[in-house]
Every structure is written in structure tokens, then in C-alpha cells.
PDB file with SEQRES, HELIX, SHEET and CRYST1 records, atoms N, CA, C and O in Angstrom:
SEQRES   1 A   72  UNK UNK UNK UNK UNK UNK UNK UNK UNK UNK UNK UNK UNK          
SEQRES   2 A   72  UNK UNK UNK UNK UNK UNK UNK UNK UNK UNK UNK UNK UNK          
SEQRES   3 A   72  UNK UNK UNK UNK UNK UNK UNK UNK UNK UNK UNK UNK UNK          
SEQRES   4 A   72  UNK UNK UNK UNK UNK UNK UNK UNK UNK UNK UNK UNK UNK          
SEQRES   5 A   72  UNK UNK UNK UNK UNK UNK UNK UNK UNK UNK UNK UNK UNK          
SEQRES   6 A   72  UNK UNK UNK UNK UNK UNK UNK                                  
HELIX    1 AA1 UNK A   14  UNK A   23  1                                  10    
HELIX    2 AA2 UNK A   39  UNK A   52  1                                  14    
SHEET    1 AA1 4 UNK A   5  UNK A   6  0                                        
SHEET    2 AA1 4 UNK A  31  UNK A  35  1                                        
SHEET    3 AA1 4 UNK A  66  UNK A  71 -1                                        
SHEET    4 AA1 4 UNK A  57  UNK A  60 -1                                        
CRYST1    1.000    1.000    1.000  90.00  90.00  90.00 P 1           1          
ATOM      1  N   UNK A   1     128.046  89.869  23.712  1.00  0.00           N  
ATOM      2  CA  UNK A   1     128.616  91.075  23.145  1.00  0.00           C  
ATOM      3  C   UNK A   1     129.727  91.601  24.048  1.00  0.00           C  
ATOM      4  O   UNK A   1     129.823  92.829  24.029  1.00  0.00           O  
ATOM      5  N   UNK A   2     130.549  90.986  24.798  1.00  0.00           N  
ATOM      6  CA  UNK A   2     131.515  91.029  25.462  1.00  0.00           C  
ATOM      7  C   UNK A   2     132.485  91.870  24.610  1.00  0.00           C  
ATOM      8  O   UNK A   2     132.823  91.420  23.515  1.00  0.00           O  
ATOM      9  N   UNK A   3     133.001  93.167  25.069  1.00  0.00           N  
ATOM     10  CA  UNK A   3     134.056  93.765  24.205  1.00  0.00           C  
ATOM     11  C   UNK A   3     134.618  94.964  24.431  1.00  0.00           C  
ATOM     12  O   UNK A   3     134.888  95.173  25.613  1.00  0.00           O  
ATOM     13  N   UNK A   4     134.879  95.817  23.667  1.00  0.00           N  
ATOM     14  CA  UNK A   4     135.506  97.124  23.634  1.00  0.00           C  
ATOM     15  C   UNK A   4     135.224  97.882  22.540  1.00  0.00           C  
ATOM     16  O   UNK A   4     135.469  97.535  21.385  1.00  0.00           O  
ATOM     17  N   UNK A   5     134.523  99.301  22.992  1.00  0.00           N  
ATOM     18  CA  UNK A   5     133.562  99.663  22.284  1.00  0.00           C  
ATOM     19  C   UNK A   5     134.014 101.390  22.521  1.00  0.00           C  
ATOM     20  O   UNK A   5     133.697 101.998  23.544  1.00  0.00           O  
ATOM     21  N   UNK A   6     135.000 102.177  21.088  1.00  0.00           N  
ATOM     22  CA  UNK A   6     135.346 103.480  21.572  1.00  0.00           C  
ATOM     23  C   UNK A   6     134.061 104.284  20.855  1.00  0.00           C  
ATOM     24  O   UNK A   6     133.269 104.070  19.937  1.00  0.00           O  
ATOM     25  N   UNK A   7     134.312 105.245  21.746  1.00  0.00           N  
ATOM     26  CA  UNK A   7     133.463 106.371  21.366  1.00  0.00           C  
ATOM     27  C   UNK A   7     133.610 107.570  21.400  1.00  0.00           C  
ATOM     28  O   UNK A   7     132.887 108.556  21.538  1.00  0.00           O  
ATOM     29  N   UNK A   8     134.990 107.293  21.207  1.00  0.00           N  
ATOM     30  CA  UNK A   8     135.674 108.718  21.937  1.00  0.00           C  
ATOM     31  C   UNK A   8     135.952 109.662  20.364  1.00  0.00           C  
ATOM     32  O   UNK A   8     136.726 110.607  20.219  1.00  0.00           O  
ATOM     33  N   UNK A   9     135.250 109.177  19.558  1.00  0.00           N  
ATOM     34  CA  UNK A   9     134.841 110.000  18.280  1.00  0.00           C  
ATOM     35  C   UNK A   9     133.876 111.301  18.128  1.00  0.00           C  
ATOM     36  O   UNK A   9     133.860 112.374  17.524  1.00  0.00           O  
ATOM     37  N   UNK A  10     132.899 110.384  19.255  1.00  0.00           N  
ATOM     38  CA  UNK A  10     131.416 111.446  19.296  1.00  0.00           C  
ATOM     39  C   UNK A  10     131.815 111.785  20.662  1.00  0.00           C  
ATOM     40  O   UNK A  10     132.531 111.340  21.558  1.00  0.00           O  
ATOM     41  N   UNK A  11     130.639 113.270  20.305  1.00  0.00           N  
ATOM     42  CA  UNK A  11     130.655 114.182  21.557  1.00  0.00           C  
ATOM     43  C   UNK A  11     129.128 113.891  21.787  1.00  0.00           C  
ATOM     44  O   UNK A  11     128.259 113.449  21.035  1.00  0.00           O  
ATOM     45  N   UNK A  12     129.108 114.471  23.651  1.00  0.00           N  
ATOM     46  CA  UNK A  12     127.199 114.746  23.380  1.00  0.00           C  
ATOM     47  C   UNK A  12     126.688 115.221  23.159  1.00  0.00           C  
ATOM     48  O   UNK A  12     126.998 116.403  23.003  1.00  0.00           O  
ATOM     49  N   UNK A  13     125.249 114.724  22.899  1.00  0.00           N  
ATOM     50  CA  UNK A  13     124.811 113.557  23.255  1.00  0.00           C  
ATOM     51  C   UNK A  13     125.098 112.209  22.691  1.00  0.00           C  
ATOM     52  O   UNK A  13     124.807 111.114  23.172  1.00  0.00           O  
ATOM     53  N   UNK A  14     125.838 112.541  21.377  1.00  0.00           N  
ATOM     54  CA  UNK A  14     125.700 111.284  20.639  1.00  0.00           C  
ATOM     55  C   UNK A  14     126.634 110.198  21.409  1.00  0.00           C  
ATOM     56  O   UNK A  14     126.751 109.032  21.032  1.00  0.00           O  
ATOM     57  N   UNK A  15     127.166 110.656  22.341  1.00  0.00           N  
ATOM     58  CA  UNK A  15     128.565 109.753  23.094  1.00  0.00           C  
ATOM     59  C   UNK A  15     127.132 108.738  24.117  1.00  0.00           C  
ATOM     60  O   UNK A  15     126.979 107.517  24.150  1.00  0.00           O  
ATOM     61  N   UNK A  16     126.576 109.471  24.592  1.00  0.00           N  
ATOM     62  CA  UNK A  16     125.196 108.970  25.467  1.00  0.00           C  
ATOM     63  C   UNK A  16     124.524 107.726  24.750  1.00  0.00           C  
ATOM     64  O   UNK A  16     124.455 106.539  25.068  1.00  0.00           O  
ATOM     65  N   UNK A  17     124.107 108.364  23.786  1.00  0.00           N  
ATOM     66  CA  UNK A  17     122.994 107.855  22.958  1.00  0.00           C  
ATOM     67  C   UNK A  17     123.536 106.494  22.328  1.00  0.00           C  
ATOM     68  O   UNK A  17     122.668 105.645  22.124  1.00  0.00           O  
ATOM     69  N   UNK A  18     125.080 106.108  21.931  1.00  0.00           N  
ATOM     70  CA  UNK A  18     125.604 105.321  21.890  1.00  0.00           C  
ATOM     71  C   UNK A  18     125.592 104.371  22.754  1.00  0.00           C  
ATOM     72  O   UNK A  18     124.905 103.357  22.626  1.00  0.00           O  
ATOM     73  N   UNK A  19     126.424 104.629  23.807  1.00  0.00           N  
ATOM     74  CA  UNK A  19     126.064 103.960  25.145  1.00  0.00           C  
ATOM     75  C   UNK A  19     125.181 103.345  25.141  1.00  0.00           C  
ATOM     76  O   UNK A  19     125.176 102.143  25.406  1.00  0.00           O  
ATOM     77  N   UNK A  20     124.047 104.132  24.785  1.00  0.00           N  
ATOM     78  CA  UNK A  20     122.867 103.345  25.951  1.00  0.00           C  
ATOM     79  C   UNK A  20     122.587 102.321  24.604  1.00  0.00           C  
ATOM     80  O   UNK A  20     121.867 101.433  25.060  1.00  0.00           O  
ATOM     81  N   UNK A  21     122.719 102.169  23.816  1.00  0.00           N  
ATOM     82  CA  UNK A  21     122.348 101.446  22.769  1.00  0.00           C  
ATOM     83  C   UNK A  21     123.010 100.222  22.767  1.00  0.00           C  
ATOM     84  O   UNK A  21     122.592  99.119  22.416  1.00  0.00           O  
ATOM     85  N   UNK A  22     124.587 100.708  23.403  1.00  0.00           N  
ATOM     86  CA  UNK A  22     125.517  99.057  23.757  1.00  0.00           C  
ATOM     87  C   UNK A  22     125.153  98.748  25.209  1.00  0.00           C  
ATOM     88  O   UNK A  22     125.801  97.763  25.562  1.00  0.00           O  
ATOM     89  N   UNK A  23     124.360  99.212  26.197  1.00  0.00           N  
ATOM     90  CA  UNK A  23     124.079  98.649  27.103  1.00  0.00           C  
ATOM     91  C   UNK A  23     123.163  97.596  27.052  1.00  0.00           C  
ATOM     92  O   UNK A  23     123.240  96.448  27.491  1.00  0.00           O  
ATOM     93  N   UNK A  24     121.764  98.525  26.082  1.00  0.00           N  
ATOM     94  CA  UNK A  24     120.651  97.673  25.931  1.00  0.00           C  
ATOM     95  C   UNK A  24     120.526  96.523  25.081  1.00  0.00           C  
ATOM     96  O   UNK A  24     119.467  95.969  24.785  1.00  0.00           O  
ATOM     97  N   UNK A  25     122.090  96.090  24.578  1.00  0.00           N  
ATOM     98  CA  UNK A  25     122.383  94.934  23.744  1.00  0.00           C  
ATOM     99  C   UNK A  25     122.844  94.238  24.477  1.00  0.00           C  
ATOM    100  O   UNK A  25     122.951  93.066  24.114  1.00  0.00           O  
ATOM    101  N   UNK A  26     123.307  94.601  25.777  1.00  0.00           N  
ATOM    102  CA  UNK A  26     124.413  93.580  26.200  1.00  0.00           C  
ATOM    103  C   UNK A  26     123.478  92.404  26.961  1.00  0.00           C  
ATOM    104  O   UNK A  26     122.481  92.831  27.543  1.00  0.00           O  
ATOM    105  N   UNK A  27     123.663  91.329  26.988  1.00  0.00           N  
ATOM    106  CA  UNK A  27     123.013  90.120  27.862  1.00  0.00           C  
ATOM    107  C   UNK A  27     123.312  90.049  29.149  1.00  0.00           C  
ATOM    108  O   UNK A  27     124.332  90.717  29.320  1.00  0.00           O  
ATOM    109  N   UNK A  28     122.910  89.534  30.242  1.00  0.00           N  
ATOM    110  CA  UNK A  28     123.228  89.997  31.784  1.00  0.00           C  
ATOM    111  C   UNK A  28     124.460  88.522  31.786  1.00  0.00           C  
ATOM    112  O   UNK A  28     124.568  87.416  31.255  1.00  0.00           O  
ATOM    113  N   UNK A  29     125.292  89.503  32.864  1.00  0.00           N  
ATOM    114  CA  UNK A  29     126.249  88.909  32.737  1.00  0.00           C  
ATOM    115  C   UNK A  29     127.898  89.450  31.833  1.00  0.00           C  
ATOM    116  O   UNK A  29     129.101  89.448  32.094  1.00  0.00           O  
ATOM    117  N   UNK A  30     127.212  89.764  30.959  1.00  0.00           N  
ATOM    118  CA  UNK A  30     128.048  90.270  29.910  1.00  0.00           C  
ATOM    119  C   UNK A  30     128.819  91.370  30.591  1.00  0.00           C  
ATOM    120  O   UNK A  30     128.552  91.802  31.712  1.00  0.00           O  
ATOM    121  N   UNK A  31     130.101  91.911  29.577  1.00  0.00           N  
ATOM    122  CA  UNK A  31     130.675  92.897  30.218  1.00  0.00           C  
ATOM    123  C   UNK A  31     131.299  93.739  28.838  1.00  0.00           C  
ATOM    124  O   UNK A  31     131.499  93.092  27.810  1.00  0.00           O  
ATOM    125  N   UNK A  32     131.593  95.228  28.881  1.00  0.00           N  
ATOM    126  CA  UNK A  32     131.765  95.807  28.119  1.00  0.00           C  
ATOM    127  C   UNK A  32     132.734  96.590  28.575  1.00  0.00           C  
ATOM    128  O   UNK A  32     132.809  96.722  29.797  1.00  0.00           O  
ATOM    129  N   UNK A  33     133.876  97.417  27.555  1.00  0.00           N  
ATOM    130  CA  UNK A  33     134.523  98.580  27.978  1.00  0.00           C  
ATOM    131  C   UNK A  33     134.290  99.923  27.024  1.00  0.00           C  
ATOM    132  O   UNK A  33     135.051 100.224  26.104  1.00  0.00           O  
ATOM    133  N   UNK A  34     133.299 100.556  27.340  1.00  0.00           N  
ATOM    134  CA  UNK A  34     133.439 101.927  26.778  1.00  0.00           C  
ATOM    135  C   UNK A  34     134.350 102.864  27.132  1.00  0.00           C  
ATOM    136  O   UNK A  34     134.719 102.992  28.299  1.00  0.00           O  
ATOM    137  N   UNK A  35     134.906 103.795  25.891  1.00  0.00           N  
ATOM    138  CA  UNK A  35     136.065 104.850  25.781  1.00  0.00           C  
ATOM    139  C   UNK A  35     135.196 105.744  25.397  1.00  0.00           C  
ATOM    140  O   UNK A  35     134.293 105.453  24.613  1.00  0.00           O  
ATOM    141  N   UNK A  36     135.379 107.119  25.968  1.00  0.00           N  
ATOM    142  CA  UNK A  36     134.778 108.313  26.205  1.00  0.00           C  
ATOM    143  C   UNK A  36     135.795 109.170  25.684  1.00  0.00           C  
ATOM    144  O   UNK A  36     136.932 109.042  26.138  1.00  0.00           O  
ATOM    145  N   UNK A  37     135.551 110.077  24.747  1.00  0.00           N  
ATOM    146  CA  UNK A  37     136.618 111.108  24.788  1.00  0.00           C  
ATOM    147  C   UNK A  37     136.405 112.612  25.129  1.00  0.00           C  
ATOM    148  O   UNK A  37     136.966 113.487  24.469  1.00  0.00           O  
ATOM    149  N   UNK A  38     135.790 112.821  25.911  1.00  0.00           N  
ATOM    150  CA  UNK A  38     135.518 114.099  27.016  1.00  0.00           C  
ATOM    151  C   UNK A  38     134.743 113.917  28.070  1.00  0.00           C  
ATOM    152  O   UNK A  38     133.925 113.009  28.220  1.00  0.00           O  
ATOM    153  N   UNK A  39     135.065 115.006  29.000  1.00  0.00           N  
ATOM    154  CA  UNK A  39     134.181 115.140  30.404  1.00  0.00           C  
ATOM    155  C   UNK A  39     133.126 114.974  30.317  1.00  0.00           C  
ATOM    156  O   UNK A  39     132.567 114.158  31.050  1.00  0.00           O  
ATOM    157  N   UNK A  40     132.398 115.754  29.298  1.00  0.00           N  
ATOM    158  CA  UNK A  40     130.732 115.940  29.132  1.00  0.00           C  
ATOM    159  C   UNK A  40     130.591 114.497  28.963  1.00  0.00           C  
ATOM    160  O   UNK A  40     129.958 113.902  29.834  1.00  0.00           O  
ATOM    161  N   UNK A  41     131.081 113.832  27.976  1.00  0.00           N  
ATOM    162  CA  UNK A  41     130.599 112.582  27.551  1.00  0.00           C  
ATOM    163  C   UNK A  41     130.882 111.483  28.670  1.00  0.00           C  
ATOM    164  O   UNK A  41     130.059 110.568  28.685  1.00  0.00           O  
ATOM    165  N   UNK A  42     131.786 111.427  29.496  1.00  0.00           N  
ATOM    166  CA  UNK A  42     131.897 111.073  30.822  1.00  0.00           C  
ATOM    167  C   UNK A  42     130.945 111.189  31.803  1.00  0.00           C  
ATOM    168  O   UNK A  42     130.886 110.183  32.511  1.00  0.00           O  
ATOM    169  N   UNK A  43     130.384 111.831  32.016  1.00  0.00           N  
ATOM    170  CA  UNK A  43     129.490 112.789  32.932  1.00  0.00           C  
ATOM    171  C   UNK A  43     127.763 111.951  32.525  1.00  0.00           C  
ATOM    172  O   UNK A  43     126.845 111.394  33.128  1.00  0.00           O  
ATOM    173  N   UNK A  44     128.122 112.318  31.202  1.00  0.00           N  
ATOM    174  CA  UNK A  44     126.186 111.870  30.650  1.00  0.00           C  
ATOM    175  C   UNK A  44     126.096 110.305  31.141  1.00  0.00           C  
ATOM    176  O   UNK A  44     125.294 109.723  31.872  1.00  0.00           O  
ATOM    177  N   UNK A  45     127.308 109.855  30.394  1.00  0.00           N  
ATOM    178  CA  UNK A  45     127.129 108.352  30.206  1.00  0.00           C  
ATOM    179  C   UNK A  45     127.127 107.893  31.823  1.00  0.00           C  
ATOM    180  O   UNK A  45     126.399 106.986  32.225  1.00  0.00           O  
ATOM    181  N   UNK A  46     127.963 108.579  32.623  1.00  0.00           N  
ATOM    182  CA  UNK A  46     128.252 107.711  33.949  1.00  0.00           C  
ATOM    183  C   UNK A  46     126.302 107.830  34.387  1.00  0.00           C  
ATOM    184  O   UNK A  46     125.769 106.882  34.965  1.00  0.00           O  
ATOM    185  N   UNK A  47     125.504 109.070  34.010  1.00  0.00           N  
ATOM    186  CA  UNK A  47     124.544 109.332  34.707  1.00  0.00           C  
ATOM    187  C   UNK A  47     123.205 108.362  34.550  1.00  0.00           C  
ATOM    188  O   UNK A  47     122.353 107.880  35.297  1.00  0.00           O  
ATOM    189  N   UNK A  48     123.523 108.364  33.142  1.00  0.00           N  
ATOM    190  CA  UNK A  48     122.755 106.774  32.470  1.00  0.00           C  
ATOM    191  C   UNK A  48     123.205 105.423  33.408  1.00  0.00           C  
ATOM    192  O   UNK A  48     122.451 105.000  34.285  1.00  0.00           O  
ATOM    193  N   UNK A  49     124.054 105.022  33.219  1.00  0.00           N  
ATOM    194  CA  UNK A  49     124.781 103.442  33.829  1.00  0.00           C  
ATOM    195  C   UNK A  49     123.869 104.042  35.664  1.00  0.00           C  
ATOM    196  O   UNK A  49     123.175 103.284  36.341  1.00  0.00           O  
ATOM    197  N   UNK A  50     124.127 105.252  35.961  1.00  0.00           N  
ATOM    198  CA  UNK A  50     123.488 104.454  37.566  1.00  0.00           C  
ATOM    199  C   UNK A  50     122.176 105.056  37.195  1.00  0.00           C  
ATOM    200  O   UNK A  50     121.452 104.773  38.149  1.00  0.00           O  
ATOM    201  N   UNK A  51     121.417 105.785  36.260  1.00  0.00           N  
ATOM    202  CA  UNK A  51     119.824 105.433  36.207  1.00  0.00           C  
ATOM    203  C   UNK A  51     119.714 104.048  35.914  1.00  0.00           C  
ATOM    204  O   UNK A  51     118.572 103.627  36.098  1.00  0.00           O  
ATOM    205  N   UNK A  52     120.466 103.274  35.550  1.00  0.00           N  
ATOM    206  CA  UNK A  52     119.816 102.077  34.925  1.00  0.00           C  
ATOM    207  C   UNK A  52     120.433 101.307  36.286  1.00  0.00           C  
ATOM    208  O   UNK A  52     119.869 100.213  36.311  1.00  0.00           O  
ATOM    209  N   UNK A  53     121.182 101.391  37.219  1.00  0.00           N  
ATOM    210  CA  UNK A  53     121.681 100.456  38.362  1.00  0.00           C  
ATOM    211  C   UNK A  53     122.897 100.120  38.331  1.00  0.00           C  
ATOM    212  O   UNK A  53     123.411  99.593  39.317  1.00  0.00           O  
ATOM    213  N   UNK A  54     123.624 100.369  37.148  1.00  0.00           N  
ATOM    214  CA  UNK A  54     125.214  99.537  36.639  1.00  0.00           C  
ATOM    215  C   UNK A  54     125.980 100.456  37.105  1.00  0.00           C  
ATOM    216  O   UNK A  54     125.848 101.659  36.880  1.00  0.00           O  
ATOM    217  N   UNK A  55     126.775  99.972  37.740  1.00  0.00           N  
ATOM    218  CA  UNK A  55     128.074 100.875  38.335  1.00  0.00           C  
ATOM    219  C   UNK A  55     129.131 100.683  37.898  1.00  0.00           C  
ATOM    220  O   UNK A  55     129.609  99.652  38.372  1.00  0.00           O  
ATOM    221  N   UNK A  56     130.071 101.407  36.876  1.00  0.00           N  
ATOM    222  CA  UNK A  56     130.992 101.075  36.325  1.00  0.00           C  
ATOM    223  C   UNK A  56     132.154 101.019  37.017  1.00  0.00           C  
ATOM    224  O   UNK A  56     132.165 101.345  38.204  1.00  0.00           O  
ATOM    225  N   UNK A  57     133.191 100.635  36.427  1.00  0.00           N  
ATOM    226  CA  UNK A  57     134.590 100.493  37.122  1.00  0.00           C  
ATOM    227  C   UNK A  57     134.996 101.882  36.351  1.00  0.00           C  
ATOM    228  O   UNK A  57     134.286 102.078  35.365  1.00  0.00           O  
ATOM    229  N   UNK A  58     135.701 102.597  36.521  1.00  0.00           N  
ATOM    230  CA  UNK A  58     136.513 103.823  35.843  1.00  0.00           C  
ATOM    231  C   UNK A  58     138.089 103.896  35.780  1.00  0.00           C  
ATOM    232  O   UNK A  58     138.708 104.007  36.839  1.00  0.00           O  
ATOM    233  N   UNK A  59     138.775 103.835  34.550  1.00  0.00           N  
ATOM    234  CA  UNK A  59     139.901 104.349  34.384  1.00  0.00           C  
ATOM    235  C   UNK A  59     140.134 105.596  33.436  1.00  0.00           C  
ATOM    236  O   UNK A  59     139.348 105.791  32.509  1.00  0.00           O  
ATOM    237  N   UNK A  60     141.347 106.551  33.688  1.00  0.00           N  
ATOM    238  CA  UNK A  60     141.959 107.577  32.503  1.00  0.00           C  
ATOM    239  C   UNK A  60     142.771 107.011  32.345  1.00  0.00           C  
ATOM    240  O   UNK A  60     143.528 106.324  33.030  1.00  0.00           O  
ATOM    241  N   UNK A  61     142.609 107.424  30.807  1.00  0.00           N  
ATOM    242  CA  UNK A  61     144.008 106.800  29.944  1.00  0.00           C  
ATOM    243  C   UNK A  61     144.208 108.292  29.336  1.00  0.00           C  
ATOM    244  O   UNK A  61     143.552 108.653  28.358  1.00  0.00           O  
ATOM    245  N   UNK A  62     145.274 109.245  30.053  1.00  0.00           N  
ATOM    246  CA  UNK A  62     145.475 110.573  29.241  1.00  0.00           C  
ATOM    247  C   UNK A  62     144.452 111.536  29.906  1.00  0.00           C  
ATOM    248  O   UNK A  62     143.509 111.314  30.665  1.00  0.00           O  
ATOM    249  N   UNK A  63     144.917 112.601  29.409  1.00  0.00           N  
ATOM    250  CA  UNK A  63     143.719 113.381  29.914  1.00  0.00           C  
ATOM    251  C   UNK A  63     142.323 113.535  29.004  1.00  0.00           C  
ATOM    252  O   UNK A  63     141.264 114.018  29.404  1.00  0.00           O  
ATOM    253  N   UNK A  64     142.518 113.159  28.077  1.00  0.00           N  
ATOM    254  CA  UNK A  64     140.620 113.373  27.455  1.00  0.00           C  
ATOM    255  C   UNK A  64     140.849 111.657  26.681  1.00  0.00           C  
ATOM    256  O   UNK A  64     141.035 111.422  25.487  1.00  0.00           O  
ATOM    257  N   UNK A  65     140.764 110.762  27.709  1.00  0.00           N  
ATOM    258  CA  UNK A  65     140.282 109.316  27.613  1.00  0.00           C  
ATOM    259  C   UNK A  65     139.654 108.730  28.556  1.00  0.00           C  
ATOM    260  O   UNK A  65     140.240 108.659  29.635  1.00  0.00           O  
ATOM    261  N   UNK A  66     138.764 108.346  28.478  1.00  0.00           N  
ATOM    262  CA  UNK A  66     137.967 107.769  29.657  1.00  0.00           C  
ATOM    263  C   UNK A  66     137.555 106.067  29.777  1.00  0.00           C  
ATOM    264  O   UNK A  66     136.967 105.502  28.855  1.00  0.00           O  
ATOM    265  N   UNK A  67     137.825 105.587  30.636  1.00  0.00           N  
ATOM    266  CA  UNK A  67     137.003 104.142  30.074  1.00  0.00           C  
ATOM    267  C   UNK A  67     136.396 103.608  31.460  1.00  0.00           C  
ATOM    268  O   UNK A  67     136.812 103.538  32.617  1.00  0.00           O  
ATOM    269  N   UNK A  68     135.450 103.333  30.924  1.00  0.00           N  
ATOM    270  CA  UNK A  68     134.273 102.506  31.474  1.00  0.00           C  
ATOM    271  C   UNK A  68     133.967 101.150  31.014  1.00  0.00           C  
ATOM    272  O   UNK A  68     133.687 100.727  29.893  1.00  0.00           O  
ATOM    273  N   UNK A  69     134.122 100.408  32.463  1.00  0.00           N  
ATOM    274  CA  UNK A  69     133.705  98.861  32.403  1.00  0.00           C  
ATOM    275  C   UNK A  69     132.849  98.614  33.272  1.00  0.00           C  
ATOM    276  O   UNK A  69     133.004  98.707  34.489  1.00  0.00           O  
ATOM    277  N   UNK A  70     131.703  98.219  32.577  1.00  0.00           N  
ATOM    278  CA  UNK A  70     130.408  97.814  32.694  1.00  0.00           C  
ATOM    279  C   UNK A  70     129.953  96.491  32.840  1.00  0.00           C  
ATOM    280  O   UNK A  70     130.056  95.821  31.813  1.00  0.00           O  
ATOM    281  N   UNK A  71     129.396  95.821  33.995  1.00  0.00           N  
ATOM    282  CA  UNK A  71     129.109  94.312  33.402  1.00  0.00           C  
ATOM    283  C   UNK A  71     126.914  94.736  33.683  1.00  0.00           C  
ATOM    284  O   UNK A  71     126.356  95.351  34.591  1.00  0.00           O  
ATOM    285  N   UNK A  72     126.411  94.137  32.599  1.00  0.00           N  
ATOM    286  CA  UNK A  72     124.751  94.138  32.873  1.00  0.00           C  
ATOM    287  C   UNK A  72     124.314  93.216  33.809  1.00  0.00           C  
ATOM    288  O   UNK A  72     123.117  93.135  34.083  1.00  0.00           O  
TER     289      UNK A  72                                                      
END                                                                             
């Protein structure tokens, strides 16, 4: 499930709740780029990825774009 995955549609929680749903699909190894479109939703999701151990890479694209690359 290698890909690019926006979400910068939903706010939270549903920006979260997404997330964690493309994390828990992804196969180890795999790698993903989630797009965030606010702080809050920035904030939740980064807090998930290090409860679960994954440390994302972070870029802004703009000021309310966020992206996160994730490998499981």
C-alpha cells in the first residue's frame, strides 16, 4: 500500500482516525505520505505515529498543508 494518501479534507478527529486506519494497513516495510490540513490534525496524528514507534519525516507545503512520511 505504498502511496499518497490526503486528508487534508477532514478535521479532528476524523484526520486521526483516518490515519491510523492507513497505518494499520500498511505492511512493514511499506511507506506512505499523509497530507494533513491543520495543526490540530498535525498534532493528533504526529501523537499516534510515536505511540505506535513510527517517526515520521515532516514537510509544509503552505501554511495549512502538512505531510507526513511514514515507513511501518
Amino acid at each position: 500500500m505504498n502511496g499518497e494518501y490526503d486528508l487534508a479534507g477532514f478535521v479532528c478527529p476524523l484526520s486521526k482516525i483516518k490515519a491510523a486506519e492507513l497505518i494499520d494497513n500498511l505492511d512493514e516495510g511499506e511507506t506512505a505520505r499523509i497530507i494533513l490540513g491543520d495543526r490540530d490534525s498535525l498534532k493528533s496524528v504526529a501523537q499516534e505515529l510515536k505511540t505506535r514507534g513510527i517517526k515520521p519525516t515532516f514537510a509544509q507545503d503552505g501554511e495549512n498543508r502538512f505531510i507526513l512520511t511514514i515507513t511501518k
